[in-house]
C-alpha positions as CSV (number, residue, x, y, z in Angstrom):
1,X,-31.8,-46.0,-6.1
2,X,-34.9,-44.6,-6.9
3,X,-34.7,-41.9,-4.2
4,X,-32.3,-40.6,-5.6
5,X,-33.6,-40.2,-8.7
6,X,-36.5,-38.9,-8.0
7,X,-33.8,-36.1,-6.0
8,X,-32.4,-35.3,-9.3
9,X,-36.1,-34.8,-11.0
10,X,-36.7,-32.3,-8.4
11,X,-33.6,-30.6,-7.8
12,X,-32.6,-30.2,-12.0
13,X,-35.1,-27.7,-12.3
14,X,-34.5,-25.7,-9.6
15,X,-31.0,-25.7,-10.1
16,X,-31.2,-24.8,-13.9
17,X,-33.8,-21.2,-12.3
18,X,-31.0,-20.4,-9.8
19,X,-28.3,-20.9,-12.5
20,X,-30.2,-19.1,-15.0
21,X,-31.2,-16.3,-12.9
22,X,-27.9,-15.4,-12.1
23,X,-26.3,-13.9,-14.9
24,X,-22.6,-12.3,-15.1
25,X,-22.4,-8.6,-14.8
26,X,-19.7,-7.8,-17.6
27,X,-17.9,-4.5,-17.3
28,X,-14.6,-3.9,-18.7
29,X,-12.4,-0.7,-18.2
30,X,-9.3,1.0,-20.0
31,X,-7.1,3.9,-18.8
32,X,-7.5,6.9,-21.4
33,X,-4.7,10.0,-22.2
34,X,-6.8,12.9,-21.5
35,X,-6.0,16.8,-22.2
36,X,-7.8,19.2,-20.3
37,X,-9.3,22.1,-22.6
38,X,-8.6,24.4,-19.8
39,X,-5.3,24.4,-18.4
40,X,-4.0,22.3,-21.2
41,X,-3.3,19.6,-17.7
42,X,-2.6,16.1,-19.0
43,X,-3.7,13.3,-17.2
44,X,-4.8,9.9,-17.3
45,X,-8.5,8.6,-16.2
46,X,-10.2,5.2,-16.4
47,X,-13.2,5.2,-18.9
48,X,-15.5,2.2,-19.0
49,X,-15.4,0.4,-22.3
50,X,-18.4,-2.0,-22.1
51,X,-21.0,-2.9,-19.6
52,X,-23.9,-5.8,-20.2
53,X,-27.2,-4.7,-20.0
54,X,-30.2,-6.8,-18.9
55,X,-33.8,-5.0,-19.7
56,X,-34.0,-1.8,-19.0
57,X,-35.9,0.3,-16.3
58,X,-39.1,2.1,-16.1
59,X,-37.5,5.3,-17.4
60,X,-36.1,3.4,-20.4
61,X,-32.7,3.4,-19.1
62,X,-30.4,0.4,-19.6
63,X,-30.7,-2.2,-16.3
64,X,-27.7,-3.0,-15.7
65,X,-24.7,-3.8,-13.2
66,X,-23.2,-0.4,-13.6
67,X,-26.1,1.9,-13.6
68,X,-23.7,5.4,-13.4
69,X,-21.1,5.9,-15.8
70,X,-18.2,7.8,-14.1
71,X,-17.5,11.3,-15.4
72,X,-13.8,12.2,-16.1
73,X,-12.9,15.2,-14.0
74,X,-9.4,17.4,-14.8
75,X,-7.9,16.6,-11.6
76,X,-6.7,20.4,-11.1
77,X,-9.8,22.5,-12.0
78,X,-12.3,19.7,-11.8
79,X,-13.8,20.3,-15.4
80,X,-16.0,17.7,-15.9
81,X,-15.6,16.3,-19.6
82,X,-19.2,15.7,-20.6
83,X,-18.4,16.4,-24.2
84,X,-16.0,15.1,-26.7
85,X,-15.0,18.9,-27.4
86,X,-16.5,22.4,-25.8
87,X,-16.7,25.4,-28.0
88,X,-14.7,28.5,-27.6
89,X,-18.0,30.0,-26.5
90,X,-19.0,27.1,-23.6
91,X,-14.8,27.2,-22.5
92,X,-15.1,31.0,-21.7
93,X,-18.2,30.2,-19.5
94,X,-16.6,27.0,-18.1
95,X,-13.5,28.6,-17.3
96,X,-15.3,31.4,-15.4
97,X,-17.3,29.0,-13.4
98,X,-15.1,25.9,-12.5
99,X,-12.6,28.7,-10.8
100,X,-15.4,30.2,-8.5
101,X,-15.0,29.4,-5.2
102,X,-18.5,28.3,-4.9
103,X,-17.8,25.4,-7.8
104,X,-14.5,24.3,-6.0
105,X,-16.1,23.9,-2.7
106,X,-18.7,21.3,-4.3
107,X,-16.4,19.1,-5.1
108,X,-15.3,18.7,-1.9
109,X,-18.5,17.9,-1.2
110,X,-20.9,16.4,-3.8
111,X,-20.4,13.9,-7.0
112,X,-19.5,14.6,-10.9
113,X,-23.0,13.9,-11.4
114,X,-24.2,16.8,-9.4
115,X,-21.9,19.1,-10.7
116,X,-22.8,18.3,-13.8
117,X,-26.2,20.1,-13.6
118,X,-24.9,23.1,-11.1
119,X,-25.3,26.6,-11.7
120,X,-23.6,29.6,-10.9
């Protein structure tokens, strides 16, 4: 009987670290109505809605499950909508440079978050 006590004094501890050490990753989703400012396309994307965090990196930057938020892309011209709303101003640039056949080629190719930083 005292064996396996003495079991329990060692094993509480170490099973309390792995328990402890192991935290849930919460992130929740939700499909959005979306309107693309070019083309006026309606569509529907999923948009995360909460993610926990735990720390954060080096660079200040939440650590966390989900480390890369997607971007919502118009599925016809592959806008990427990195802004609540574009001015008239950013739309006539936008709308010059998503139909080049240079942008629509990359996204055969590479990510949102590439795009996001390409220029024509």
């Amino acid at each position: 009987m005292d064996l396996d006590i003495q079991k329990c004094r060692l094993l509480t501890p170490i099973l309390v670290i792995a328990l402890w050490s192991n935290t849930a990753a919460a992130t929740t989703h939700f499909e959005e109505s979306f309107t693309c400012p070019i083309g006026s396309e309606e569509f529907k994307a999923n948009v995360v809605m909460s993610s926990s965090t735990r720390g954060q990196r080096p660079d200040g930057r939440p650590n966390s499950s989900f480390p890369v938020y997607p971007i919502v892309e118009c599925p016809a011209n592959g806008l990427l909508l990195i802004k609540e709303a574009f001015t008239e101003d950013e739309l006539a640039v936008l709308a010059v440079a998503i139909a080049s056949a240079e942008y629509q080629s990359l996204r055969e190719t590479d990510t949102p978050h590439y795009r996001v930083y390409w220029r024509d």
